[in-house]
Residue, then its C-alpha position, 0 to 999 in steps of 0.5 A: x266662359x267663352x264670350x262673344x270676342x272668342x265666338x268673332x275670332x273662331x267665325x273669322x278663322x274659319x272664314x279666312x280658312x275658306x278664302x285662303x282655299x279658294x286662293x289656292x285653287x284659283x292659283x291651281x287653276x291659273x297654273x294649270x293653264x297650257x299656252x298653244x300658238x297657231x303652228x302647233x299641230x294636234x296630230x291624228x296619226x291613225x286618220x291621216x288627219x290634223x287639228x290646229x287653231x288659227x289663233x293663239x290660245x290656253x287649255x287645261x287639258x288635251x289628250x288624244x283617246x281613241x283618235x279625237x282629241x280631246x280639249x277641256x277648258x279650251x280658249x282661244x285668244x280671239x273668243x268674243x266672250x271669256x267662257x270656256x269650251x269643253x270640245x272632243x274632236x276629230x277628223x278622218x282624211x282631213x285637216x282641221x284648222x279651228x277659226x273661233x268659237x262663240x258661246x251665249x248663256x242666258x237664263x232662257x236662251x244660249x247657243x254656241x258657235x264654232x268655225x273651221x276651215x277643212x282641206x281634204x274629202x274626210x269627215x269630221x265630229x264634234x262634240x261639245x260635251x252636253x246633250x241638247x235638250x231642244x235647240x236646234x243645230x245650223x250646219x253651213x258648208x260655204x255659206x250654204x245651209x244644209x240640211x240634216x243627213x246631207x252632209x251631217x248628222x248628229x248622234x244620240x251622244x251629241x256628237x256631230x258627224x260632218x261629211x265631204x265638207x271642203x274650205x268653210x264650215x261654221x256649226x251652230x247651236x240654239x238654245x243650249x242648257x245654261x248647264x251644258x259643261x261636262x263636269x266629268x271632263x273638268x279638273x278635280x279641284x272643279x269637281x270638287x268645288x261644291x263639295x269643299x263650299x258645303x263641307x266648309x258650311x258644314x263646318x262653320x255650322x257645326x263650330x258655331x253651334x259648340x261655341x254657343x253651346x259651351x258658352x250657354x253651360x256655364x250660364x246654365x250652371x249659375x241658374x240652377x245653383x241661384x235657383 
């Protein structure tokens, strides 16, 4: 007859197989982690353009598709708070060079910030991988506000196209989604995240159930001969 020390010992391998799991992604994730400094340049052949940072920084992923670099997990070593950004950029006849970036989330009202220097009458666009679901977006060229179709304009995708910008430019959003983070863009093992806590609980579930019912039989068995 299984007693309750034999159930004990099945809840905490099965709970010792889950920490030993979210060990090796949390390792994964720290692996993963690629180091970029100010003097790397993330190039834009076909636009004649540039992207870099002004400061010193970690993404988990950045590729080039269709001419926008694309950021996934990106931080900079001056950010304000430890959120990551998910950002698609990229530029025509112009040079990038990202200052910072400020991400709130609250449980009624967020926003994000970005700032960045431009040389070169080009254009430029932003997304920063959700779709806005109100808020409003504070473009400031210089110091001057501008108002939307002058200078900038946003597409149904939520990318943000800025135009014949020069020096400063800072963009702003308010009231964005807790949930804005592109989970498509994020890694498998972050993809996978939900799936692997419910099918460990599914898991955990369904052994406790087999080892109360195997315990129940013999119990069972001894009424039925005492009856």
């Amino acid at each position: 007859m299984i007693n309750r020390n034999t159930i004990l010992t099945g809840i905490a391998a099965i709970l010792m197989s889950a920490l030993v799991l979210s060990w090796i992604c949390s390792i994964a994730q720290a692996q993963t982690d690629t180091s970029f400094k100010p003097t790397d340049k993330f190039e834009i052949p076909a636009n004649n353009s540039t992207i870099n940072f002004a400061t010193s920084g970690t993404y988990t992923q950045a590729s080039l598709e269709n001419n926008t670099w694309n950021f996934v997990d990106l931080r900079l070593n001056n950010s304000q708070r430890p959120e990551k950004l998910i950002l698609r950029v990229s530029a025509q006849d112009s040079n990038v060079r990202i200052r910072s970036y400020l991400i709130t989330n609250t449980t009624t009202l967020g926003g994000i910030r970005l700032r960045y220097n431009v040389t070169g009458r080009g254009t430029q666009t932003f997304n920063f991988g959700f779709i806005p679901k109100g808020g409003e977006w504070d473009i400031v060229f210089n110091r001057m506000a501008k108002a939307q179709n002058d200078g900038w304009r946003i597409s149904p995708d939520a990318t943000l196209t800025i135009t014949g910008a020069t020096a400063n430019v800072s963009i702003t959003y308010y009231g964005l989604p807790a949930d804005y983070v592109d989970i498509a863009s994020q890694p498998v093992y972050q993809q996978r995240s939900i799936a692997i806590i419910t099918a460990l609980a599914v898991v955990i579930t369904v052994t406790l159930a087999a080892l109360i019912r195997k315990n129940k039989e013999p119990l069972n068995q001894n009424k039925e001969k005492q009856t």
